[in-house]
C-alpha positions as a LaTeX table, in Angstrom:
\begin{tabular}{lrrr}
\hline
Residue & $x$ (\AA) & $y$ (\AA) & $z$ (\AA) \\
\hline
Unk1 & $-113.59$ & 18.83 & 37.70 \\
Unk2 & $-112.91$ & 15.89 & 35.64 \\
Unk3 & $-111.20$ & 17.57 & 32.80 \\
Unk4 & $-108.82$ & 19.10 & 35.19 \\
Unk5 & $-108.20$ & 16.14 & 37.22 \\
Unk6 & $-107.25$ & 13.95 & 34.28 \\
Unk7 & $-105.30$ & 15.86 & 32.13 \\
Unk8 & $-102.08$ & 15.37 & 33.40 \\
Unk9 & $-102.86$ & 11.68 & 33.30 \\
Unk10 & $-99.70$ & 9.94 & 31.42 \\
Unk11 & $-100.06$ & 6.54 & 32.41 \\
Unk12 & $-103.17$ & 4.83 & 32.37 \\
Unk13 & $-104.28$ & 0.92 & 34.20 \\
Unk14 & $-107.23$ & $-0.39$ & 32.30 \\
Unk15 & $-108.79$ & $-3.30$ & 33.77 \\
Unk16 & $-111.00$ & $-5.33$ & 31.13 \\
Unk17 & $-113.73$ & $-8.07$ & 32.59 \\
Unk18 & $-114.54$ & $-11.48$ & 31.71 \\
Unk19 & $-117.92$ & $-10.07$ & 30.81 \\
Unk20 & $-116.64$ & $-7.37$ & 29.01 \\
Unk21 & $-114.38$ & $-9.64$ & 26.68 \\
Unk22 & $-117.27$ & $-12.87$ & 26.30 \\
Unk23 & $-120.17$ & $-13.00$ & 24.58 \\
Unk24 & $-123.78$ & $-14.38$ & 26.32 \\
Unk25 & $-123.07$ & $-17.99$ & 25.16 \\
Unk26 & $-119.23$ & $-18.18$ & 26.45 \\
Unk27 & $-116.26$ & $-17.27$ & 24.41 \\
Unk28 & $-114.70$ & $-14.40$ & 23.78 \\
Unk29 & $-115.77$ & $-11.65$ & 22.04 \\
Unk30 & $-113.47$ & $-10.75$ & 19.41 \\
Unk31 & $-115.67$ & $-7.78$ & 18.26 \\
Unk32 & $-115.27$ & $-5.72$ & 21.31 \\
Unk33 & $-111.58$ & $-7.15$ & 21.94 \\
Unk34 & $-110.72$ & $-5.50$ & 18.54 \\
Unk35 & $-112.54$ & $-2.05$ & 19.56 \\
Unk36 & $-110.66$ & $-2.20$ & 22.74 \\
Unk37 & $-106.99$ & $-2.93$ & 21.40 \\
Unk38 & $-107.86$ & 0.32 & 18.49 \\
Unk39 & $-108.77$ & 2.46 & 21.67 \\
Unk40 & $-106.24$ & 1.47 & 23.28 \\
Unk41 & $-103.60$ & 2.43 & 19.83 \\
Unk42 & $-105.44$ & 5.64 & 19.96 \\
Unk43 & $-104.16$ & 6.29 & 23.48 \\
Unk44 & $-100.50$ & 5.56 & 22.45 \\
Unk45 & $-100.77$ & 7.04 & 19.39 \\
Unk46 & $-101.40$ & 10.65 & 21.83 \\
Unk47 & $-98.24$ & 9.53 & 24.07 \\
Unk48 & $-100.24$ & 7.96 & 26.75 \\
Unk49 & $-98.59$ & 4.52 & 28.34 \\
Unk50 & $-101.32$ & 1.84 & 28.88 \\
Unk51 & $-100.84$ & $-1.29$ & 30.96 \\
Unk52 & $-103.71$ & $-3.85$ & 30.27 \\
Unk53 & $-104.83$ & $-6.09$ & 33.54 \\
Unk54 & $-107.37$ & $-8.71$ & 31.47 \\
Unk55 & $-109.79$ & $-11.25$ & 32.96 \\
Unk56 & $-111.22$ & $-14.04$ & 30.43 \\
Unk57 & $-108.36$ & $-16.65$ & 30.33 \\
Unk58 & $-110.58$ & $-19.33$ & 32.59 \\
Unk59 & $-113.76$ & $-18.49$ & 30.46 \\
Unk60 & $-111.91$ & $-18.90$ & 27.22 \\
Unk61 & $-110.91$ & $-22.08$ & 28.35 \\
Unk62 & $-114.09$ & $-23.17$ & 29.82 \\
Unk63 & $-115.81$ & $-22.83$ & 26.22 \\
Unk64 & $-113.14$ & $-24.78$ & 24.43 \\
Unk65 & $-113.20$ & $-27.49$ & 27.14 \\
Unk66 & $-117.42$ & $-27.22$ & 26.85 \\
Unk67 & $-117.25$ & $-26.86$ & 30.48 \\
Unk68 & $-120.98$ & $-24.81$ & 30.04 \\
Unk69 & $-122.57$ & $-23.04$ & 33.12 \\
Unk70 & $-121.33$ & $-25.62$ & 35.94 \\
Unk71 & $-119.25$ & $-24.54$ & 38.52 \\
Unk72 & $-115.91$ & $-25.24$ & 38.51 \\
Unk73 & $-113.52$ & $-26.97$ & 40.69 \\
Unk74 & $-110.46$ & $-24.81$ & 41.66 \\
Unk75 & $-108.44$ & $-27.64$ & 39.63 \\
Unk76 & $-110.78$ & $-27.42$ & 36.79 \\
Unk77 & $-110.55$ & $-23.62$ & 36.97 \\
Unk78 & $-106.90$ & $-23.70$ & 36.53 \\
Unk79 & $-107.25$ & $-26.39$ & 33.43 \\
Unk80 & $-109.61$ & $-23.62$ & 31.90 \\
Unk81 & $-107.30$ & $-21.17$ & 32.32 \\
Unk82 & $-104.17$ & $-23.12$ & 31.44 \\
Unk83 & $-106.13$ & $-23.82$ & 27.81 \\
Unk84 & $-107.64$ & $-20.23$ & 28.14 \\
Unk85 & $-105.10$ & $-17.84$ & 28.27 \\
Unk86 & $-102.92$ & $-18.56$ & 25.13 \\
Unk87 & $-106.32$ & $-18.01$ & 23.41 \\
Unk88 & $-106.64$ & $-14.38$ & 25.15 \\
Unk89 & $-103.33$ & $-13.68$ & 24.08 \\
Unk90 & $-103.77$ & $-14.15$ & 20.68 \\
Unk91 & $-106.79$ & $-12.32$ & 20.50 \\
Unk92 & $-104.74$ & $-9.36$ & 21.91 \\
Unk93 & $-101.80$ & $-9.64$ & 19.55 \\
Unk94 & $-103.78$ & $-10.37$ & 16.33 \\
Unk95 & $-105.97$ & $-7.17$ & 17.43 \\
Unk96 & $-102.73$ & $-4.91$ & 18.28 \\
Unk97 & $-101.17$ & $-5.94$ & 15.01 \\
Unk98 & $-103.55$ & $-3.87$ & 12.99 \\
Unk99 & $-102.21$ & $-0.75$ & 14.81 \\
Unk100 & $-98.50$ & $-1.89$ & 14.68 \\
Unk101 & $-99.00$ & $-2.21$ & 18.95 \\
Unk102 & $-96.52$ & $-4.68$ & 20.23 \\
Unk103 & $-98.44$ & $-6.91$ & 23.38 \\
Unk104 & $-96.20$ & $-8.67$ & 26.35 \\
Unk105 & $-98.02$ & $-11.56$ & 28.48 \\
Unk106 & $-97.27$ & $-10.80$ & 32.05 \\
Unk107 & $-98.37$ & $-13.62$ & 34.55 \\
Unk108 & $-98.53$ & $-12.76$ & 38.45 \\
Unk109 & $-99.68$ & $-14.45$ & 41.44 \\
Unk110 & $-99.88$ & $-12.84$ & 45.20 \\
Unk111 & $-96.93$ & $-14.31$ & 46.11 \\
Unk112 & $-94.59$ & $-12.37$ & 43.16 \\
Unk113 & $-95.53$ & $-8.71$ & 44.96 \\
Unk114 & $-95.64$ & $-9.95$ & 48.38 \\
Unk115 & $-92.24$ & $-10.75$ & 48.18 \\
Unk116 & $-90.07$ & $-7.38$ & 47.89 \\
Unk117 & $-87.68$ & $-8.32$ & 45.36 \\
Unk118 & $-89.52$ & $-9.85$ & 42.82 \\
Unk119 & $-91.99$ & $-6.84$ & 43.46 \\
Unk120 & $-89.27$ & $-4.65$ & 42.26 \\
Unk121 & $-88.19$ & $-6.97$ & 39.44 \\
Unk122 & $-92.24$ & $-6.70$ & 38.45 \\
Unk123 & $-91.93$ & $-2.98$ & 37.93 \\
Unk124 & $-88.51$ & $-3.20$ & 36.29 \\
Unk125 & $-89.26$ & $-5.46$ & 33.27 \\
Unk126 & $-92.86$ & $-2.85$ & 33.24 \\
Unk127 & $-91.16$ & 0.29 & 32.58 \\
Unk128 & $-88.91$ & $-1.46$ & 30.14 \\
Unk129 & $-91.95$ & $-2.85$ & 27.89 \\
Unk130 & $-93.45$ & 0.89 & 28.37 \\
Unk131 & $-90.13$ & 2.35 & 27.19 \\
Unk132 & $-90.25$ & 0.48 & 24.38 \\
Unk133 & $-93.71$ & 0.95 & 23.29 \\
Unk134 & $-94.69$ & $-2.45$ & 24.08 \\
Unk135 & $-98.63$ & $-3.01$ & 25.45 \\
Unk136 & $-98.27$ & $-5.20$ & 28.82 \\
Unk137 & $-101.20$ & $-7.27$ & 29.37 \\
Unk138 & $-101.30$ & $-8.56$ & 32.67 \\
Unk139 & $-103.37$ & $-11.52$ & 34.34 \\
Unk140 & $-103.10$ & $-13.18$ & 37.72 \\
Unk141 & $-101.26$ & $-16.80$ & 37.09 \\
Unk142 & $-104.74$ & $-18.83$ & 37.56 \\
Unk143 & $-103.40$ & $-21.74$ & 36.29 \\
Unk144 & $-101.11$ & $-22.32$ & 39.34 \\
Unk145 & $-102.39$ & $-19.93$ & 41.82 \\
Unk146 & $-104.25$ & $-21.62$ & 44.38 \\
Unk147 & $-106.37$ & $-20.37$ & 47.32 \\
Unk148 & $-103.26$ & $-18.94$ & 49.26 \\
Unk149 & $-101.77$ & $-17.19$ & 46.44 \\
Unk150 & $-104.52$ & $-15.81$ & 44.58 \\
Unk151 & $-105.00$ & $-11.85$ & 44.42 \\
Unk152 & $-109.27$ & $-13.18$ & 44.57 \\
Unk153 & $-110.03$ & $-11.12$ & 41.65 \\
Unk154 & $-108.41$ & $-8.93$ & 39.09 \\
Unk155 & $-109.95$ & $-5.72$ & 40.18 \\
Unk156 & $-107.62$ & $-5.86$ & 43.35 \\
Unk157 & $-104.81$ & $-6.95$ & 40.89 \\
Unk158 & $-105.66$ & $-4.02$ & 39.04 \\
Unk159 & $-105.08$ & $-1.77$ & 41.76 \\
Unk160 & $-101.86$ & $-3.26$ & 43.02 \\
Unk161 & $-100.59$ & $-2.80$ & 39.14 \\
Unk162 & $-101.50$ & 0.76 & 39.79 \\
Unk163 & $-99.10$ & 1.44 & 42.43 \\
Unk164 & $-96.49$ & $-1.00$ & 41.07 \\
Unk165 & $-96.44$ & 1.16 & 37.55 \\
Unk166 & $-97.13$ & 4.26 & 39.81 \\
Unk167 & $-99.81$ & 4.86 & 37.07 \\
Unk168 & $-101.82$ & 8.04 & 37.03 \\
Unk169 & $-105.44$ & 6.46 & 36.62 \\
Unk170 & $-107.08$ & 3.10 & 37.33 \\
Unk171 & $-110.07$ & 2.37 & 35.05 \\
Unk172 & $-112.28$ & $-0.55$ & 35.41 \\
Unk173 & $-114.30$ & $-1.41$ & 32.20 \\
Unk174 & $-116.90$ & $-3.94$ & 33.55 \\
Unk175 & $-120.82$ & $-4.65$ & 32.30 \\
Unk176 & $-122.95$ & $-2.00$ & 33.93 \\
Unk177 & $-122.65$ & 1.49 & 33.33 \\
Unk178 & $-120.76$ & 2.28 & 37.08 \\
Unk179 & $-121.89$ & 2.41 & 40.74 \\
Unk180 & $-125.30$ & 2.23 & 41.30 \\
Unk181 & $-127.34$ & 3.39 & 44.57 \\
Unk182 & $-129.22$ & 0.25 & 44.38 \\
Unk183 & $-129.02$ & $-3.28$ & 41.86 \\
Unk184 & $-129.61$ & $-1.80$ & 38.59 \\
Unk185 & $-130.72$ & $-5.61$ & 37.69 \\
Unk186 & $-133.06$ & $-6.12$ & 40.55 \\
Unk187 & $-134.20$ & $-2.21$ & 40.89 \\
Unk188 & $-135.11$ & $-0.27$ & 37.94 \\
Unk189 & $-135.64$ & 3.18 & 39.88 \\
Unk190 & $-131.53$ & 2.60 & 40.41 \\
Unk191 & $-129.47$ & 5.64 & 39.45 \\
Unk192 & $-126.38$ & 6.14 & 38.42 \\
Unk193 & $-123.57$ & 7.90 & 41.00 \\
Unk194 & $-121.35$ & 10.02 & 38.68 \\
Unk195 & $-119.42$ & 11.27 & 41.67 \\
Unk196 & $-118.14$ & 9.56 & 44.67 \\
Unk197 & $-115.60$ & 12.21 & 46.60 \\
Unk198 & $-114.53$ & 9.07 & 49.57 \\
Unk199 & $-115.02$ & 5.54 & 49.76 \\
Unk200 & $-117.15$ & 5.14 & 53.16 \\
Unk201 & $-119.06$ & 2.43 & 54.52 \\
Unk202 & $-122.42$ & 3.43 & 53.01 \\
Unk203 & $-120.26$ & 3.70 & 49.55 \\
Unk204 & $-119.01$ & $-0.01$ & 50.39 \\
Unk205 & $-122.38$ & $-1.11$ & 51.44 \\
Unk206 & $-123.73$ & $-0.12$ & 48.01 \\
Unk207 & $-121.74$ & $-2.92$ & 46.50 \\
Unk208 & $-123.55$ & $-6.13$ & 46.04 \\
Unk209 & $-121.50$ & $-9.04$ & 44.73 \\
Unk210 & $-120.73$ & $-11.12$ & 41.50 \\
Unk211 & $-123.94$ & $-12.78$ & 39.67 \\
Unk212 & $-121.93$ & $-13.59$ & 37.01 \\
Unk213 & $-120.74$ & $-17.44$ & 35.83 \\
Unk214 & $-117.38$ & $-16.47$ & 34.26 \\
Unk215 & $-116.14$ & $-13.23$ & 36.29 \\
Unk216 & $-114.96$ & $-13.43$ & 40.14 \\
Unk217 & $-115.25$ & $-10.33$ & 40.68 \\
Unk218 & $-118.31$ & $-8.15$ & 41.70 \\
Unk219 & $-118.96$ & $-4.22$ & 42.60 \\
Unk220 & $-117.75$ & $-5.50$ & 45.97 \\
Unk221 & $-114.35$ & $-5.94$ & 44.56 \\
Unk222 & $-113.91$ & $-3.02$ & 42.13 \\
Unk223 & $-114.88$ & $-0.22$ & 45.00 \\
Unk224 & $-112.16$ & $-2.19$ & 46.58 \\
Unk225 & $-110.22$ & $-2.04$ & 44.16 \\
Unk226 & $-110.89$ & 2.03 & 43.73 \\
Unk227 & $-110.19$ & 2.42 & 47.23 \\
Unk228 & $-106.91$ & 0.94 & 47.16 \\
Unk229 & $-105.55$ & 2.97 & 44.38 \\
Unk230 & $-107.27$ & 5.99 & 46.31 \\
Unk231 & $-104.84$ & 5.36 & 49.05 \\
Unk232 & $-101.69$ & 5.84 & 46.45 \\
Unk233 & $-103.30$ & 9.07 & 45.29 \\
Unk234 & $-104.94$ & 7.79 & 42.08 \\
Unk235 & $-108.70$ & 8.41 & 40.80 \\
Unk236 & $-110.25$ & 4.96 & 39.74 \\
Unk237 & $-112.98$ & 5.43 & 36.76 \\
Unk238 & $-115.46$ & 2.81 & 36.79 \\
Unk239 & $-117.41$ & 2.41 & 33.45 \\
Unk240 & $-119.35$ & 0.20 & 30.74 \\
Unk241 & $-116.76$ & $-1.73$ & 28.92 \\
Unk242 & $-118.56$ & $-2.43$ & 25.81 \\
Unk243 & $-119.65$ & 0.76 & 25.14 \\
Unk244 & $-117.73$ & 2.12 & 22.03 \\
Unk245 & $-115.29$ & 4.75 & 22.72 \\
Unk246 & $-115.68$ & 4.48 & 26.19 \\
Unk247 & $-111.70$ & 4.61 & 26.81 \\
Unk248 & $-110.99$ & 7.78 & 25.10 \\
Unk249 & $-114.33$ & 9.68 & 26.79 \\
Unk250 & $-113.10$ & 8.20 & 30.62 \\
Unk251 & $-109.34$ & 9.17 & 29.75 \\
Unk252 & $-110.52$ & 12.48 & 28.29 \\
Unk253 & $-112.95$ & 13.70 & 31.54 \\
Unk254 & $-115.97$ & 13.00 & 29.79 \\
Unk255 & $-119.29$ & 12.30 & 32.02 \\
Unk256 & $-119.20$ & 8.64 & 32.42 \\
Unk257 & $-119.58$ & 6.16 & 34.41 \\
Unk258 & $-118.41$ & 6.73 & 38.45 \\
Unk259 & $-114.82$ & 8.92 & 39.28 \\
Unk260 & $-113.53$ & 7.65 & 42.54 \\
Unk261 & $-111.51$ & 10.44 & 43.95 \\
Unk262 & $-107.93$ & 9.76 & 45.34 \\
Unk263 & $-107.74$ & 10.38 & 48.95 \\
Unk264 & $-105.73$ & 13.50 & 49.84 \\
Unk265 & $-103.39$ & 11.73 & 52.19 \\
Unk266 & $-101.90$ & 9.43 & 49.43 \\
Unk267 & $-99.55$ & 6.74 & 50.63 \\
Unk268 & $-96.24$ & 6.38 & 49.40 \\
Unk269 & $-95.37$ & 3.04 & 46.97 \\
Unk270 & $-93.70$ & 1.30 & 49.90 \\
Unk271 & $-96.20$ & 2.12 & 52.79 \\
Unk272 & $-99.31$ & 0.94 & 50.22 \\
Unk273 & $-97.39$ & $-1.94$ & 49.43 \\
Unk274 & $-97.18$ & $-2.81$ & 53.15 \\
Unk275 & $-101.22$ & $-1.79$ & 53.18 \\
Unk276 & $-102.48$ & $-3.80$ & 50.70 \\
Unk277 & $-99.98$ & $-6.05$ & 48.84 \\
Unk278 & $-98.54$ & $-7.68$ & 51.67 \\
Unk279 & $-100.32$ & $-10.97$ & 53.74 \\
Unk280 & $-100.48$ & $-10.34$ & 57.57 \\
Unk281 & $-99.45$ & $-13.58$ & 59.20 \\
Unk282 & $-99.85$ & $-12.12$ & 62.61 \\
Unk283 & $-101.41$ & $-9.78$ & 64.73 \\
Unk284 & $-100.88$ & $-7.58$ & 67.84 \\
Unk285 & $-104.01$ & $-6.27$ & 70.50 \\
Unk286 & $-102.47$ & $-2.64$ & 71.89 \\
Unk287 & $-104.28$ & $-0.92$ & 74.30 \\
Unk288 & $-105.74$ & 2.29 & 74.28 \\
Unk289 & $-102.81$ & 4.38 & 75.01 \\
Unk290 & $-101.06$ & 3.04 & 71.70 \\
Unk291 & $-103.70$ & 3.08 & 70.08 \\
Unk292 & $-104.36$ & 6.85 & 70.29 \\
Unk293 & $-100.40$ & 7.61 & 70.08 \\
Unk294 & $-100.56$ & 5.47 & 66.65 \\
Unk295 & $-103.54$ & 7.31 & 65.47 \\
Unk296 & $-103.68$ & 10.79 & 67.05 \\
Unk297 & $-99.79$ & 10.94 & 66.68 \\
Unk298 & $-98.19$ & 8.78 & 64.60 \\
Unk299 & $-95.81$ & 7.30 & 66.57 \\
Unk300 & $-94.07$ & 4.30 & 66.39 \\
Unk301 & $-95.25$ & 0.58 & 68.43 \\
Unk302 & $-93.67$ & 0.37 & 71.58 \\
Unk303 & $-93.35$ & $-2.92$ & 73.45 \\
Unk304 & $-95.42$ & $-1.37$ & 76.75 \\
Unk305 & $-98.08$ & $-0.82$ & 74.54 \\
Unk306 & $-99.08$ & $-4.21$ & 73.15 \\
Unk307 & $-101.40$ & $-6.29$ & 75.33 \\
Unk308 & $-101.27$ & $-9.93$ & 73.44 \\
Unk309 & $-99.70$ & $-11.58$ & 70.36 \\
Unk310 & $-101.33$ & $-13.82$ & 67.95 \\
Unk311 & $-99.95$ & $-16.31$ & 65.08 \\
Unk312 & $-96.28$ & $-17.18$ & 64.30 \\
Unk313 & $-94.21$ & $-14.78$ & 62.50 \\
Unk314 & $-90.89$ & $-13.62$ & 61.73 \\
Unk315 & $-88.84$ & $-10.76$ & 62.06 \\
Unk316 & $-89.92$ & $-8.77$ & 58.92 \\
Unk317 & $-93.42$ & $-9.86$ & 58.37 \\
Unk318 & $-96.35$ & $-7.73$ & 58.09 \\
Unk319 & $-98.60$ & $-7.89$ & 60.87 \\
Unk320 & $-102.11$ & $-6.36$ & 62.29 \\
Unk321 & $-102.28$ & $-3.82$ & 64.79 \\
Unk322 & $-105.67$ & $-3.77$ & 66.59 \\
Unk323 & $-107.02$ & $-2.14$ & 69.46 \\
Unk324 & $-108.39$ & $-3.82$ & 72.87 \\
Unk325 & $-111.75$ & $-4.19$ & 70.67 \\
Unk326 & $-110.21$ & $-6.32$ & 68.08 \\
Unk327 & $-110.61$ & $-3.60$ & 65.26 \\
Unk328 & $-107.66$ & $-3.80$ & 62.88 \\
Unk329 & $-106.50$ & 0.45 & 63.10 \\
Unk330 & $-103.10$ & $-0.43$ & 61.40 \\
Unk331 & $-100.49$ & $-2.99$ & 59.55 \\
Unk332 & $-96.50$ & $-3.02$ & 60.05 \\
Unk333 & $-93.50$ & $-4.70$ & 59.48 \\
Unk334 & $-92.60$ & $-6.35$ & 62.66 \\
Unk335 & $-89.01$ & $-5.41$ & 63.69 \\
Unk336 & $-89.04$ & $-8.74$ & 66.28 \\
Unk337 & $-90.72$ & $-12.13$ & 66.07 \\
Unk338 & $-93.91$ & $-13.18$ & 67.64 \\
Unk339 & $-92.08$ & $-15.25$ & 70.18 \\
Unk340 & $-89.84$ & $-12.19$ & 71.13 \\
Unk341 & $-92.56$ & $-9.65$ & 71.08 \\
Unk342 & $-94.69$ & $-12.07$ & 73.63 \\
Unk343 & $-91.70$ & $-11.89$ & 75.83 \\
Unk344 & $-91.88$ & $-8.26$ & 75.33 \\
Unk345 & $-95.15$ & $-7.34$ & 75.99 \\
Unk346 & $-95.85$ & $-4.51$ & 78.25 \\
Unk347 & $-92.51$ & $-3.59$ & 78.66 \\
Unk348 & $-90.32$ & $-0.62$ & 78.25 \\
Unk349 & $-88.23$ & $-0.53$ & 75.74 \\
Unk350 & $-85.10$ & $-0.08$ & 78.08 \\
Unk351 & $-85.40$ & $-3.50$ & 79.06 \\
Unk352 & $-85.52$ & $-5.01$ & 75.93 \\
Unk353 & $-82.06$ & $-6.21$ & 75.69 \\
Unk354 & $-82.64$ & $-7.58$ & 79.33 \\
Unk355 & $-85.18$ & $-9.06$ & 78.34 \\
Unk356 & $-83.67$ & $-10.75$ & 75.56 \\
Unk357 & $-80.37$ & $-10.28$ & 75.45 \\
Unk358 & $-80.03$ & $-8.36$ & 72.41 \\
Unk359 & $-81.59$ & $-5.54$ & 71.00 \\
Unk360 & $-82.70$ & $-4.33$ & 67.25 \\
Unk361 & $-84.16$ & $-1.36$ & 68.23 \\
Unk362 & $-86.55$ & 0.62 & 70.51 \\
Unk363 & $-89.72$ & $-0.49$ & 68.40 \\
Unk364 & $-91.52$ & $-3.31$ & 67.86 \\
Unk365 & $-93.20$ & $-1.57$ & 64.66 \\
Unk366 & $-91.05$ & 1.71 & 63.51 \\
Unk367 & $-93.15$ & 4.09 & 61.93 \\
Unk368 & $-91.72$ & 4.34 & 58.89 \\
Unk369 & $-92.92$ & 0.70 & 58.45 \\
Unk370 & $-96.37$ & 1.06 & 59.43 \\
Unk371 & $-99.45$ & 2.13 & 57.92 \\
Unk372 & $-102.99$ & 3.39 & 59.16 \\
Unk373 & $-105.62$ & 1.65 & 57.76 \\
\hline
\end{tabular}
């Protein structure tokens, strides 16, 4: 199955970690970061496109500042990374060099593919560094991002690269062998899942989080991060990153590590972006009538169907949609304010301009802009 799935793949995401890329006493390890960059030659050198999203910039840094194990301060963190990631890059180019591979430094925070237009400016100045043969290597912008800007972890930045480049495959090189059915460090009768055909809750709950001093990301975050290219119809390989030739076996179908499957009813770039890029500032309790004409139906939101409004938003912002239980079934782009839509509530939407006094439209959420979740 693997073999079949993956040879049409064109355009590959690989996502490196901080403890793939450092060795045990801090510091990057230039051994591996010179197998990776020839692995990665090897893939363009077949006609593949590869797109690089690297951690390791803060624990660069923290070794040249002699920062040791303490834990950092989010200022201190960005210091580490400002002194960090100029390191990383040279690692990269000095390693692509060998194999005449040109490398691009791509910074991003939250905020550059929440907003729409530099979203699309993102993915132009991508497929112009692909054209031309280039090597992006993209990291979140850690040395300004700060707790409401930050993607939390490059595995999810990973996965929103994967539907910005509307790549083929997502694969996460990290420092155990894939997704276990237990700890694999706490649990030695552990075993290996080669297979797993849809992310479900007993999937998620398998996924323990990060014991590591210079990565921010755990299993937790890299089934996330599988699930959300799932959504845009992309399998997500999860593998050892330091094992040699580990990029050209996962690319090729070979038996390693865990395939994630792509969900069948694959979103398309905008309504993901709207999923999973996007920051909800608001959200909206239906009752159960919407909520089974959203679900069983796919209908739009209609005014009469929404029972309360909560937070302050705009016309345009994504918000949460969630039932008279509180659990979030959906996420839109609100085609009226909160303060209008309170006014709205329970309403038909013949009386909307009434109501208000103007009109936009029919629906509060149109369902071209919204997404089950």
């Amino acid at each position: 199955m693997r073999r079949e799935l993956l040879q049409q793949v064109r355009r590959v995401v690989i996502k490196v970690g901080s403890r793939v890329l450092t060795v045990d006493g801090g510091g990057l390890d230039y051994a591996v970061i010179n197998r990776l960059c020839a692995e990665i030659a090897a893939l363009h050198a077949r006609g593949l496109e590869v797109i690089l999203v690297s951690s390791g910039a803060v624990a660069a840094g923290r070794d040249t500042l002699r920062s040791g194990d303490q834990v950092l301060t989010i200022p201190q963190k960005q210091a580490a990374a400002a002194v960090g990631q100029p390191l990383l890059m040279q690692a990269y180019q000095q390693a692509c060099t060998a194999h005449r591979l040109v490398t691009a430094q791509i910074l991003l925070t939250a905020d550059d593919l929440a907003n729409r237009s530099r979203f699309l400016n993102a993915r132009t100045t991508l497929e112009a560094l692909l054209s031309a043969g280039a090597l992006p290597v993209i990291n979140e912008n850690d040395s300004v991002a700060v707790a409401e800007i930050k993607f939390g972890d490059n595995d999810n930045l990973s996965a929103l690269v994967t539907s910005l480049a509307e790549a083929d495959l997502l694969l996460i090189l990290t420092d155990i062998a894939g997704l276990y059915n237990a700890n694999p460090q706490s649990d030695p009768a552990a075993q290996l899942i080669p297979l797993v055909r849809s992310i479900t809750r007993e999937v998620e709950r398998m996924a323990g989080g990060s014991s590591s001093t210079v990565g921010t990301g755990g299993m937790a975050t890299k089934v996330s991060a599988a699930k959300k290219a799932a959504r845009f119809g992309v399998p997500t390989i999860l593998a050892a990153g330091k094992q040699p030739g580990i990029i050209a076996a996962a690319v090729a179908g070979d038996e390693v590590g865990t395939l994630f499957l792509p969900a069948r009813d694959g979103l398309n770039r905008r309504k993901h972006w709207i999923a999973y890029t996007l920051r909800p500032t608001g959200k909206l309790l239906v009752d159960e009538g919407a909520c089974r004409a959203l679900t069983g139906k796919g209908t739009s939101l209609l005014p009469s169907g929404i029972l309360a409004v909560e937070g302050r938003f705009e016309r345009g912002c994504c918000v949460r949609i969630c039932g008279p239980d509180g659990r979030e079934i959906a996420r839109g782009l609100a085609d009226y304010g909160s303060a209008e839509i309170a006014v709205l509530a329970g309403h038909k939407s013949a009386q909307i301009e009434e109501l208000l006094g103007y009109r936009y439209g029919d629906e509060v959420i149109h369902r071209d802009n919204l997404v089950l979740l």
